[in-house]
N, C-alpha and C positions, 0 to 999 in steps of 0.2 A: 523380497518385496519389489514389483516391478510397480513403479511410478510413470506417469507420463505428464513431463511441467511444459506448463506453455508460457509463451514468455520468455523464453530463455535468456536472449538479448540483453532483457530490460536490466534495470539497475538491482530491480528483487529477483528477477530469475536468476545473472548471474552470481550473487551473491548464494540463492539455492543452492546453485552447479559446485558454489567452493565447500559450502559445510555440508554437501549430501551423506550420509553414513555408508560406512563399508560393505552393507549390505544391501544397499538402496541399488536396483538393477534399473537407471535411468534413461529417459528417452524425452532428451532435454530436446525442444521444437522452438526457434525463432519464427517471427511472420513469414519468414521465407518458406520454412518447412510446414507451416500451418498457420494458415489465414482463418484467423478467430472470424471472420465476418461471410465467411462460409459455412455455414450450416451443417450441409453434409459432407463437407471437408471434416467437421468435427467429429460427426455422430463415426464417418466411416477410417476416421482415428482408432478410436477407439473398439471399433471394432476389428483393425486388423492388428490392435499390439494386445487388446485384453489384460489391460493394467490390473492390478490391485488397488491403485489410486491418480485419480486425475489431482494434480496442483493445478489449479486454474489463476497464474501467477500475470497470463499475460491480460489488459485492458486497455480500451480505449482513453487516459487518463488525461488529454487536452483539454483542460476545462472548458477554457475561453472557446476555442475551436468546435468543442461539440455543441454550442447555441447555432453556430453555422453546418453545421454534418449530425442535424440529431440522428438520421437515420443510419448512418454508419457508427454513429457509438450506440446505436441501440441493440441492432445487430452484435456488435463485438461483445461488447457490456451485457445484454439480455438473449441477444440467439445463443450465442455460444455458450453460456452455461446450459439455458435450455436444451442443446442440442445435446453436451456432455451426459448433463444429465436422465435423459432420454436412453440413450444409449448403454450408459452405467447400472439403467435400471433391467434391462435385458443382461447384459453381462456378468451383472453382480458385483462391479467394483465398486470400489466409496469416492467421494469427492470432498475438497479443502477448496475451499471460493475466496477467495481476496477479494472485501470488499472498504467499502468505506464510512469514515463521517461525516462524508457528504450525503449520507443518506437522514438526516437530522437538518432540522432547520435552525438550529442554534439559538432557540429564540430563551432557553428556560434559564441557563445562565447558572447549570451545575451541570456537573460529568453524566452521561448519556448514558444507563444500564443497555444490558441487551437484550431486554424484552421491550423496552418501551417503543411505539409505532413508529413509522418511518413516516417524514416527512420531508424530502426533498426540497430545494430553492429551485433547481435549473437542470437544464438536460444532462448533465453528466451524474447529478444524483439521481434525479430520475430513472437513467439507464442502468443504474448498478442496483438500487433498489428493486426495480423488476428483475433484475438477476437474482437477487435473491429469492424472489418470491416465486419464479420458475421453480427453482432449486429445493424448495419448503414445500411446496406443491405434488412434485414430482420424488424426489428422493424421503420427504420429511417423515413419512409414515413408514417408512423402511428403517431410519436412523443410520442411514449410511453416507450423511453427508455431516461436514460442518462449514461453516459459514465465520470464516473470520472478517472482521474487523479492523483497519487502523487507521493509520492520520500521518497527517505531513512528513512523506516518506524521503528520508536524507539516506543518500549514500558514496561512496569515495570514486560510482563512475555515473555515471548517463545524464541525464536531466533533472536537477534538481535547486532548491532553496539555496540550501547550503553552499553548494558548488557555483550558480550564478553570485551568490555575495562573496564569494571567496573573491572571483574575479574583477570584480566593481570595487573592494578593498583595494583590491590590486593598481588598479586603474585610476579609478577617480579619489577626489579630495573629498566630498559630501555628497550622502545618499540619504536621498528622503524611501522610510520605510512604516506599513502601515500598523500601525499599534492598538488599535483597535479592534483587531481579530485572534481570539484566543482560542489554543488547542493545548497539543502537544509533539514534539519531531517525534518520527520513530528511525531507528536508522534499521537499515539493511540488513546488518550484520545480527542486531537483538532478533531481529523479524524472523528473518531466515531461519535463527533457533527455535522460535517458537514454532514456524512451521512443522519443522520435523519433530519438533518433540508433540505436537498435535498426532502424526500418522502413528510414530513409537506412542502413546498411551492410547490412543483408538485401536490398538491392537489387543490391549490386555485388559482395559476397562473403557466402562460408557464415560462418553464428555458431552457438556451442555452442547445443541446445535447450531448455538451462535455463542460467538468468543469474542471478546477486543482483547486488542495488544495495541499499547503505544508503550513506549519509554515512560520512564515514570517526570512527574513534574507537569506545570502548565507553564505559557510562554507565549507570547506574540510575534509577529513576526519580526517586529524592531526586538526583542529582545533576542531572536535568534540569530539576525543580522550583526548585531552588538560582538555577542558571543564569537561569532567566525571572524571577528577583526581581532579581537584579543587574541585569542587562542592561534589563529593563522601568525600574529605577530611573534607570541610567544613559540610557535613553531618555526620560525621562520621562514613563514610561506610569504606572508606580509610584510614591507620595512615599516608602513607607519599606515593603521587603518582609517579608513575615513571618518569623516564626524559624520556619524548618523543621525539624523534627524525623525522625529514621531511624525507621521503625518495620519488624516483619517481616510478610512474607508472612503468617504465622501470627494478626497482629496487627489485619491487613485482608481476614476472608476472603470470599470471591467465589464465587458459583455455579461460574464454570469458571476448572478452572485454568489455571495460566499457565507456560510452560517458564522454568526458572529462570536458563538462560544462551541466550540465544537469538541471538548474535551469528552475520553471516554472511559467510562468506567471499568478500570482492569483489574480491581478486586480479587473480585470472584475467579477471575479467567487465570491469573496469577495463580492464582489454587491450585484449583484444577490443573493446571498443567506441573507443576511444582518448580514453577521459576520465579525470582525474586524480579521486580523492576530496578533498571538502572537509571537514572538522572538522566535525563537529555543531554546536558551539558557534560557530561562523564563521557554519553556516546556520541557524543560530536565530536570531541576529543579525540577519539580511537580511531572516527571517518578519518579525518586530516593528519593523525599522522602513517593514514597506507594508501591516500592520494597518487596515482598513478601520475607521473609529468603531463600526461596526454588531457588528462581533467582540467588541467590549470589554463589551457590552451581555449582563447575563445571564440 
C-alpha cells in the first residue's frame, strides 16, 4: 500500500512516520516537499506517485493567526483537500482528511455526533469545514474518502498545550488558565493508531465517511494544565508546579473564538474501527514520559 502523508513535519505527521506498518510504501512530504497552499503542487503530487491513499495530516492550524491570513488557511485547509481530491478522483486512490471540532460551534453543551451540521465560530473552522465539504462533494459519492475528526491535539514534539504548560510549570510560580472551554486532549500517539487502523479496515470492509477520535474523558483546559504539573512533577520533569488559577474565556481574550463545549462523540467511531478509548490523562502520561530534551527547551 503506497500512502502519500502530508504533513510529515508536524507533531501528528511525525508521530504517522513512527507507527506506519511494515507494509505501508510511504512518501512522507513536509511543507518544504509540498506546499499544501499550492493547488497544483497537490493535484501534480498525486499524480506523479499515484498513491493508494492521501493522509492529508498536514494544515494550516494557527487559530489566532488565520483571523489575519484567512486566505492562506483557506487555501491549505480548503484547496488542498480539494485539490487531493480532484486528483484521487482521476487516479483512483482513497483519502483520510484530518479535521477538526472546530468545525461545531460548541454552543449545545453535549458531545458532537458526526452527522450533525457544521457550524464554525471563525476562519480556522471555517476553512477546514470547507475542506470537508470539497471532499464529500468530490470523493462522497465514490466512498473512497474518510473524513476524521479530533480535538486538542497533545504530542511529546512540535507545538502544542501540553508542551507550552509543561514549560511555564517549569518556569513560573502561577498560571492563570481558561476553565471555561470544554473538550477533550487527544495525543499523537492514540491518533496516529487510529489513523492507520482507518486505511488497514478500509481495506476489507466499508467505514462510516466521517469518524471522530479524541482520547476518551472531557477536561478544560485548567484541568489539562493541572494535570501536566502533577504528572511533569511526579515525572520528574517539574520540581514544584505552579499554582494554577481558573480564569474565564472573558478573562483571556483571543482574535478567534473558540467553541465552548467542543467534545466529540467517538462511540460509534470506536466501533467501527475496533479500538477501545484511553483516558486523556493515561495518554498524557505516556506524551511526558518519551519527551525528547529538545521539547522542554523554550
Amino acid at each position: 500500500m503506497k500512502v502519500l502523508l502530508t504533513g510529515a513535519a508536524g507533531q501528528l505527521g511525525q508521530a504517522l512516520v513512527a507507527a506506519a506498518p511494515p507494509n505501508v510504501e510511504l512518501i512522507a512530504t513536509s511543507r518544504s516537499e509540498l506546499d499544501l497552499a499550492d493547488a497544483m503542487a497537490c493535484r501534480n503530487s498525486v499524480r506523479q506517485h499515484r498513491p493508494d491513499w492521501v493522509l492529508n495530516a498536514g494544515a494550516y492550524t494557527a487559530v489566532d493567526q488565520a483571523e489575519r491570513e484567512p486566505e492562506l488557511a483557506l487555501a491549505v485547509n480548503a484547496g488542498a483537500p480539494k485539490a487531493f481530491a480532484d486528483a484521487l478522483r482521476d487516479s483512483g486512490g482513497q483519502m483520510l482528511q484530518l479535521s477538526t471540532d472546530f468545525v461545531f460551534d460548541g454552543s449545545q453543551g453535549s458531545p458532537y455526533r458526526v452527522d450533525q451540521a457544521r457550524n464554525p465560530l471563525g476562519v480556522y473552522g471555517v476553512t477546514k469545514a470547507k475542506g470537508e465539504d470539497a471532499i464529500e462533494q468530490t470523493l462522497g459519492s465514490e466512498g473512497t474518502a474518510v473524513i476524521l475528526r479530533t480535538s486538542w491535539v497533545i504530542g511529546p514534539v512540535g507545538r502544542n498545550f501540553a508542551l507550552t504548560m509543561l514549560r511555564l510549570h517549569r518556569d513560573r510560580e502561577e498560571l492563570g488558565v481558561v476553565a471555561d472551554q470544554v473538550g477533550c486532549p487527544t495525543s499523537t500517539l492514540t491518533l496516529a493508531t487510529a489513523c492507520w487502523r482507518i486505511l488497514d479496515q478500509k481495506a476489507r470492509t466499508d467505514l462510516p465517511p466521517v469518524l471522530h477520535w479524541s482520547d476518551a474523558g472531557a477536561a478544560s483546559w485548567y484541568d489539562v494544565s493541572v494535570a501536566v504539573g502533577e504528572l511533569g512533577q511526579e515525572l520528574g520533569l517539574v520540581k514544584q508546579p505552579a499554582l494554577v488559577q481558573p480564569i474565564a474565556t472573558a478573562d483571556y481574550p483571543t482574535p478567534a473564538q473558540r467553541p465552548a463545549y467542543s467534545l466529540l462523540d467517538c462511540v460509534n467511531s470506536r466501533i467501527a474501527l475496533g479500538l477501545s478509548g484511553q483516558h486523556w490523562r493515561s495518554s498524557l502520561r505516556q506524551i511526558l514520559q518519551v519527551i525528547p530534551p529538545s521539547s522542554l527547551k523554550s
